[in-house]
N, C-alpha and C positions, 0 to 999 in steps of 0.2 A: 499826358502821363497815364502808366496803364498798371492796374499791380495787375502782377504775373501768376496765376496758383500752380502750387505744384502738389500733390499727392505727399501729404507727409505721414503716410500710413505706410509706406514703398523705401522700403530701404533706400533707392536710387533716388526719391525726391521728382522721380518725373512734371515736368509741365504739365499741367491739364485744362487752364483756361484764361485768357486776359478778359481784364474789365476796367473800363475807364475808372475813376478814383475821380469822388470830391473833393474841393475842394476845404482845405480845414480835416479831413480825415486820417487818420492813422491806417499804417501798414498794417492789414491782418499777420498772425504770426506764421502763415503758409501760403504768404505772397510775398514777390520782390517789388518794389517800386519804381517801374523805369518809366523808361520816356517811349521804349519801343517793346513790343512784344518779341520773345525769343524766336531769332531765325528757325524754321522747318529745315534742314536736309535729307533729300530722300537717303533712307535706309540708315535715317540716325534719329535721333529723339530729344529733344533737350529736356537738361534733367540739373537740379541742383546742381550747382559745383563745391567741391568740400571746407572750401572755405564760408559759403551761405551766402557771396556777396553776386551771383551771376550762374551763365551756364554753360554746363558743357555738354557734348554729342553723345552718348552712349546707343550702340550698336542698335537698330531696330528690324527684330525677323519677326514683329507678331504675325500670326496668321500664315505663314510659309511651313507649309507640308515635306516630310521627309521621313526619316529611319533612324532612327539610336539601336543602336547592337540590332540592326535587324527590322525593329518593329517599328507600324508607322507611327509617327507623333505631328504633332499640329504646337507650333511655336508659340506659345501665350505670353513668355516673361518680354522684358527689357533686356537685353546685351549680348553677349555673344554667342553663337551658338554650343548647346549643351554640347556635351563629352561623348564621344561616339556618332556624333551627327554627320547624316549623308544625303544628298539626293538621290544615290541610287539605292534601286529596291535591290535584297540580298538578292545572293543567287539561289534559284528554285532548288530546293531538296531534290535528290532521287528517285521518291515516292511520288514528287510534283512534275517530273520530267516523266518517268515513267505513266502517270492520271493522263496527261496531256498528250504523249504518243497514243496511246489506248483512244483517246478522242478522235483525231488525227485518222487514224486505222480506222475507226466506227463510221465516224463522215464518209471516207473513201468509197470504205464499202457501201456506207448508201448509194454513193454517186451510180458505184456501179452495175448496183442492184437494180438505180430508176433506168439506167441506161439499159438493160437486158430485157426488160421487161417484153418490148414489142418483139425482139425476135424470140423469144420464149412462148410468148402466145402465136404466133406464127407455126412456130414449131410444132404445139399442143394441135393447133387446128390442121396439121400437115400440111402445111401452105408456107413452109419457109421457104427463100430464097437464098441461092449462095451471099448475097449479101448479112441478110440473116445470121447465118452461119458463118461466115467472114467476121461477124461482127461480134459476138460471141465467143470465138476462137480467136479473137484480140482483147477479149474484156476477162477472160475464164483463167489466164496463166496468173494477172496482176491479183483478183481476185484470192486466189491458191496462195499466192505469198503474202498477202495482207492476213489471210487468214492462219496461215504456221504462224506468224509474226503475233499477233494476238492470243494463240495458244501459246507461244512462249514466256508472254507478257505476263498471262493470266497466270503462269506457273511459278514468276518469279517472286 
């Protein structure tokens, strides 16, 4: 025989721990007296039942991460998930598509900034090669448009 405790601070009565029971002992007044400990099922909980005599399942998200109206929240009660809850993250604001293209265009132009470099110095020291040049005069159009594109950005 095992009494059962369950949180009697918790509206819901939740389980919280079994303990064998002496013999000749009385039930604490926030324990049940059984023979078995309350079944576990994942992503339920046993929790008082409302009559006081056994138990029932109530929904278990503690600890599962998400969004209400938006913002993130981290699950801490018993039962079913709050009002407005989601897995998915909102969709990014304007200003947050717009930060992130702005990035996007900065990277780029790094890229193409490291890639210039050697036929740029080739050039300074008058020692480019039509490759050189070739290479530059495929890197200089993309460059031009990344950069009106980030002057427009910047103006909006």
């Amino acid at each position: 025989m095992f009494n059962n405790y369950y949180d009697n601070t918790n509206p819901l009565k939740p389980y919280t721990i079994s303990t064998g029971i002496n013999p000749g002992s009385t039930s604490p007044a926030n324990a049940l007296r059984e023979g078995t400990k309350p079944a576990i099922t994942p992503g339920f909980w046993p929790c008082l039942n409302s009559a006081g005599d056994g138990w029932r399942n109530v929904e278990d998200h503690r600890g599962e991460t998400g969004f209400i109206n938006g913002e993130p929240f981290t699950v801490t009660e018993l039962g079913p998930y709050p009002e407005g809850w989601s897995t998915e993250p909102p969709p990014p604001s304007p200003e947050e598509l717009r930060q992130a293209r702005l990035a996007e265009i900065m990277a780029e132009l790094d890229a193409l900034d490291r890639q210039s470099v050697r036929p740029l110095r080739a050039m300074a020291k008058g020692a480019a090669t039509d490759e050189d040049r070739g290479r530059l005069a495929f890197l200089e159009p993309r460059a031009e448009e990344l950069r009106e594109e980030l002057t427009a950005l910047a103006v909006s």
